[in-house]
N, C-alpha and C positions, 0 to 999 in steps of 0.2 A: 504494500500500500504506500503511495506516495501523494503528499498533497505539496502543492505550489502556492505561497504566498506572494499576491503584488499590492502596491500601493497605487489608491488610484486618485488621489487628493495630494496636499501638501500638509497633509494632518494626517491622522490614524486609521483613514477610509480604506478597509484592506478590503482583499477576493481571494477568495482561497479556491482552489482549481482541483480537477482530481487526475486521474488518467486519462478518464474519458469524456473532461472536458465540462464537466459538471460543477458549477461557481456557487460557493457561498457569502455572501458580504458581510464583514464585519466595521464598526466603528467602537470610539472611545467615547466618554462622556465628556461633557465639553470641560468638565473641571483638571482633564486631561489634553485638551487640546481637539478632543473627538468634536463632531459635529452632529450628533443624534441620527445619521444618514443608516446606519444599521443598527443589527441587534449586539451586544457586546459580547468579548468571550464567553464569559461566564453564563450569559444566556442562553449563546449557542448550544453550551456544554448541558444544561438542566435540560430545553431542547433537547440534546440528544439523548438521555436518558426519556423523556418520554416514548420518541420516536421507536427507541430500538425494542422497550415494552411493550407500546403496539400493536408492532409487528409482531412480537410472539405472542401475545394476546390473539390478534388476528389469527394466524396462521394454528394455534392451538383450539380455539372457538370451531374453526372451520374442520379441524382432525374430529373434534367433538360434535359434528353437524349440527351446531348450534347456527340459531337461523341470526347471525349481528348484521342488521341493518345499518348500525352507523357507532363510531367509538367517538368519545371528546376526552381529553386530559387538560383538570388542570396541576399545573405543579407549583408546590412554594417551596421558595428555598430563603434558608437563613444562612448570611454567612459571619465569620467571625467580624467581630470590630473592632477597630483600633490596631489591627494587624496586615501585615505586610508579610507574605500574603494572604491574602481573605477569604479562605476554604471555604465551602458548605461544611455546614454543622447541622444541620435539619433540615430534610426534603420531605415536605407532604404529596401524596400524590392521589387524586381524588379521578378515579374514573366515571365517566357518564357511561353507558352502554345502553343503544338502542335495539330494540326487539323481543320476541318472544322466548327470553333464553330463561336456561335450567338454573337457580343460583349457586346452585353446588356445584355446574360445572364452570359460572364464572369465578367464582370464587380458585377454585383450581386453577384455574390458566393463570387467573393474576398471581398464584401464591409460585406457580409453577416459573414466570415470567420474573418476579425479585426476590426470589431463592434459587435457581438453576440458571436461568438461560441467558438475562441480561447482563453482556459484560461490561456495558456501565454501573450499570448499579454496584457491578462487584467494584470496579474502581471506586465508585463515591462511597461506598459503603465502609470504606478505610479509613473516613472523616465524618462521617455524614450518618444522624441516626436516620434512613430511610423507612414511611411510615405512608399506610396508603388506607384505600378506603373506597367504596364502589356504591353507586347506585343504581340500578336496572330500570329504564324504561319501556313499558310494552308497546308492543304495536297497537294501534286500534283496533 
């Protein structure tokens, strides 16, 4: 895996590239010089911990032929203060899940998803107490 960083400002407006050409934007906050034009590392990084649970959500729902019309995440994170640098120390992460699903089997995916299979969570989870939480909406 290889990612490409460039600047595309005369501030901290970066683009992060992959192999195949797939751009991320990030920026700095302006008490840094940033210009609010993206989302910040840090953001990207909780971002990516949604993302990658997800997808195994997803893809475990769908092994379980559980009928998920639609997922939402939200996540908070707290980071330290007054420190350089400013780790997460607590991630909530509150799933939405649309459809007529089983709660036992979401509850499995999710537990399956930040105990086994997300390897972010496994990185954050070396600083981070990660804590989550699910609400099921049915179809009409």
């Amino acid at each position: 895996m290889q990612i490409k960083i460039k600047r595309l400002n005369d501030a901290t407006h970066l683009e992060a590239s992959n192999e195949d050409g797939l751009t991320l934007q990030m920026d700095g906050s302006p008490d840094v010089g940033g210009k609010d034009l993206a989302m910040r590392p840090m953001q990207v990084l909780l971002s990516s911990l949604g993302g990658c649970s997800a997808m195994d959500v997803i893809s475990i729902l769908n092994k379980q032929r559980q009928p998920l019309d639609d997922i939402q995440f939200t996540l908070d994170g707290t980071r330290e203060e007054g420190k350089v640098p400013a780790v997460f120390t607590k991630i909530h992460i509150t799933y939405d899940l649309y459809g007529n699903l089983d709660e036992d089997k979401v509850k499995r995916a999710i537990d399956l998803s930040m105990q086994q299979y997300c390897s972010v969570t496994k990185m954050l989870e070396k600083t981070a107490k990660i804590t989550y939480s699910f609400k099921i909406h049915p179809s009409s």
